[in-house]
C-alpha positions as CSV (number, residue, x, y, z in Angstrom):
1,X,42.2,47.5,-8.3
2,X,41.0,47.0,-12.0
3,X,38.4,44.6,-12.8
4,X,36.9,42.9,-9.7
5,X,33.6,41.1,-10.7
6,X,32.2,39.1,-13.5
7,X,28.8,38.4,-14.6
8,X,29.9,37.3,-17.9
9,X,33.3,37.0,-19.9
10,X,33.2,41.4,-19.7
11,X,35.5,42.9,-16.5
12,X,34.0,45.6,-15.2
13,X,35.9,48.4,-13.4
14,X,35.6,50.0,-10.0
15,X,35.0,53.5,-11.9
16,X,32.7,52.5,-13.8
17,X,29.9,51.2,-10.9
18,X,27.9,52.9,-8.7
19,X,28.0,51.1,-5.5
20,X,24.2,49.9,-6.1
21,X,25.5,47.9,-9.5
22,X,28.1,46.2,-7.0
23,X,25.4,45.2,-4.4
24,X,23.4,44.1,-7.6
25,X,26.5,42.3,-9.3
26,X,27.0,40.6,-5.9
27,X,23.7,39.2,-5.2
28,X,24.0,38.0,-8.7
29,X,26.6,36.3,-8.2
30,X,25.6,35.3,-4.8
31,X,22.6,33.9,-6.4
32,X,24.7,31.9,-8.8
33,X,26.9,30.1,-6.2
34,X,24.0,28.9,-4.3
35,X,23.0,27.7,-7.3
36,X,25.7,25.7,-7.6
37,X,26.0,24.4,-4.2
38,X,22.8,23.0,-4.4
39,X,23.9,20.8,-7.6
40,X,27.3,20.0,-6.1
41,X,24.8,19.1,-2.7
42,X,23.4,16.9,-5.1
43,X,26.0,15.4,-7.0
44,X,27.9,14.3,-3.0
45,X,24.6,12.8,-2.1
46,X,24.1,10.8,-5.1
47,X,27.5,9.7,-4.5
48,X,26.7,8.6,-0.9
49,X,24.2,6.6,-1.9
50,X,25.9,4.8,-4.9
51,X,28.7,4.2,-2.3
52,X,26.3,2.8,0.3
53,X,24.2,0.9,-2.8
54,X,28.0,-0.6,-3.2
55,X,28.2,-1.6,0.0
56,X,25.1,-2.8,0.6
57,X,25.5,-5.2,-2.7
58,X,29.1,-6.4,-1.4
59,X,27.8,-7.3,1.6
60,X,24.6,-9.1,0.5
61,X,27.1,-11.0,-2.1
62,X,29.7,-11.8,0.1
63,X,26.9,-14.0,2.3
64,X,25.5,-15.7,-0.1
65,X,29.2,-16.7,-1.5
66,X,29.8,-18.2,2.3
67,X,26.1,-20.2,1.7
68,X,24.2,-17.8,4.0
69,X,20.3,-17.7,3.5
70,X,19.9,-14.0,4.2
71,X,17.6,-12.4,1.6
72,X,18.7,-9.0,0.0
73,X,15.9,-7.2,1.9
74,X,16.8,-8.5,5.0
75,X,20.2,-7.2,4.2
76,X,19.0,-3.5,3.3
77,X,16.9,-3.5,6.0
78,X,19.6,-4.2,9.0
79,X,21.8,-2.0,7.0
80,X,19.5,1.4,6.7
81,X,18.6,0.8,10.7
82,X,22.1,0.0,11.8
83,X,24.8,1.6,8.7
84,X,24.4,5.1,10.5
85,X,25.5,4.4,13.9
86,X,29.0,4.6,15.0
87,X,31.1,1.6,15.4
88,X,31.3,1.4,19.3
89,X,27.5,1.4,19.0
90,X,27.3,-1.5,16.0
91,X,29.6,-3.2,18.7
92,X,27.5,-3.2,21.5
93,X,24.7,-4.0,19.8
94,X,26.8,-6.8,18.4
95,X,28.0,-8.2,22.3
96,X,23.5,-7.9,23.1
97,X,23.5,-9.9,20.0
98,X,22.6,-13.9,20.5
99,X,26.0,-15.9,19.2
100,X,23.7,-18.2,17.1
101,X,20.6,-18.7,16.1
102,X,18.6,-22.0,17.7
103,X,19.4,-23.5,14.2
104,X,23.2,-23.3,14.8
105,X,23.5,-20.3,12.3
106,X,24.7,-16.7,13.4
107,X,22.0,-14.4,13.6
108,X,21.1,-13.0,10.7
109,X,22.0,-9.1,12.5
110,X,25.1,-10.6,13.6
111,X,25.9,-11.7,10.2
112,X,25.2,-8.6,8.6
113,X,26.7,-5.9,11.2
114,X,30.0,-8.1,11.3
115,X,30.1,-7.8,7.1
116,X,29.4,-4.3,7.8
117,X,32.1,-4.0,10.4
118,X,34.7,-5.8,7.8
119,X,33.9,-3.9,4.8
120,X,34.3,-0.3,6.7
121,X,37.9,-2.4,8.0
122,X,38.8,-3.0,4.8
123,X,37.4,0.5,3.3
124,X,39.6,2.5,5.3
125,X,43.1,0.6,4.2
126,X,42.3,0.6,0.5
127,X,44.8,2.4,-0.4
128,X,47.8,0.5,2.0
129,X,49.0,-3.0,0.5
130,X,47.3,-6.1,1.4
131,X,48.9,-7.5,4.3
132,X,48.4,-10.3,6.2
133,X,47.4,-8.4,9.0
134,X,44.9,-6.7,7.3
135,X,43.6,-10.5,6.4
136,X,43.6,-11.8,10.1
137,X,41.9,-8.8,11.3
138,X,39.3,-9.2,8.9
139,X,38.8,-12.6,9.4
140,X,38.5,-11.9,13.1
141,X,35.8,-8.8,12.9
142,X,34.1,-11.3,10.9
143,X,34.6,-14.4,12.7
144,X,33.6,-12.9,16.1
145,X,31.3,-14.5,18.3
146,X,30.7,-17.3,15.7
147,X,30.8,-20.9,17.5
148,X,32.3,-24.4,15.7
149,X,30.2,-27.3,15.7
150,X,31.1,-28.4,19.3
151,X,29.8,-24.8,20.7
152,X,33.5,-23.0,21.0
153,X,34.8,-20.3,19.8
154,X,35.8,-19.7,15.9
């Protein structure tokens, strides 16, 4: 079988161990891979949160491009409550969800969940071309529910 474990750059033979240097040379090792796991732990959920820091920021931006008053906190704030939840749920909530606010604005959850909605759309076919389906089904994730001026649907 020649050399089966390594501590360091030196092979060591089956001979050459009793079996209580394997057990010891294993939980060594075993040792080192949890280790390791933990920083590669680490490293994924730094990397979830950059990529929800991401969206977060794109979805903030994106409202105040279209003129919308919602404040970056509000923004975070829906998001870390709502972000979690599975889409059928974001959509429910979204149908219990007023269509606009008294001041003829969508409500700001509306606002935020249908960003949300759009960005996770749009997330999942980076990596197929740009389409114009792909534009009128964002526009209508994001255009849902929203009213014209004379009170009909967008």
């Amino acid at each position: 079988l020649g050399s089966i474990i390594r501590n360091d750059a030196a092979s060591l033979l089956w001979e050459e161990q009793t079996p209580a240097d394997l057990f010891e040379q294993c939980d060594q090792f075993a040792a080192s891979y949890d280790e390791s796991r933990k920083e590669d732990d680490q490293i994924v959920t730094t990397m979830e949160q950059f990529a929800r820091s991401k969206c977060y920021i794109m979805i903030f931006a994106s409202n105040k491009i279209e003129g919308s008053k919602v404040s970056e906190g509000d923004t975070v704030r829906i998001l870390t409550k709502y972000a979690q939840q599975r889409e059928e749920r974001i959509q429910k909530i979204l149908a219990d969800e007023p269509r606009q606010s008294k001041r003829g604005e969508p409500p700001i959850k509306r606002e935020i969940l249908q960003h949300y909605l759009a960005y996770n759309f749009l997330m999942a076919k980076r990596n197929e071309p740009l389409t114009e389906d792909v534009l009128r089904k964002t526009h209508e994730i994001l255009a849902d529910g929203l009213l014209d001026d004379e009170g009909l649907d967008v």
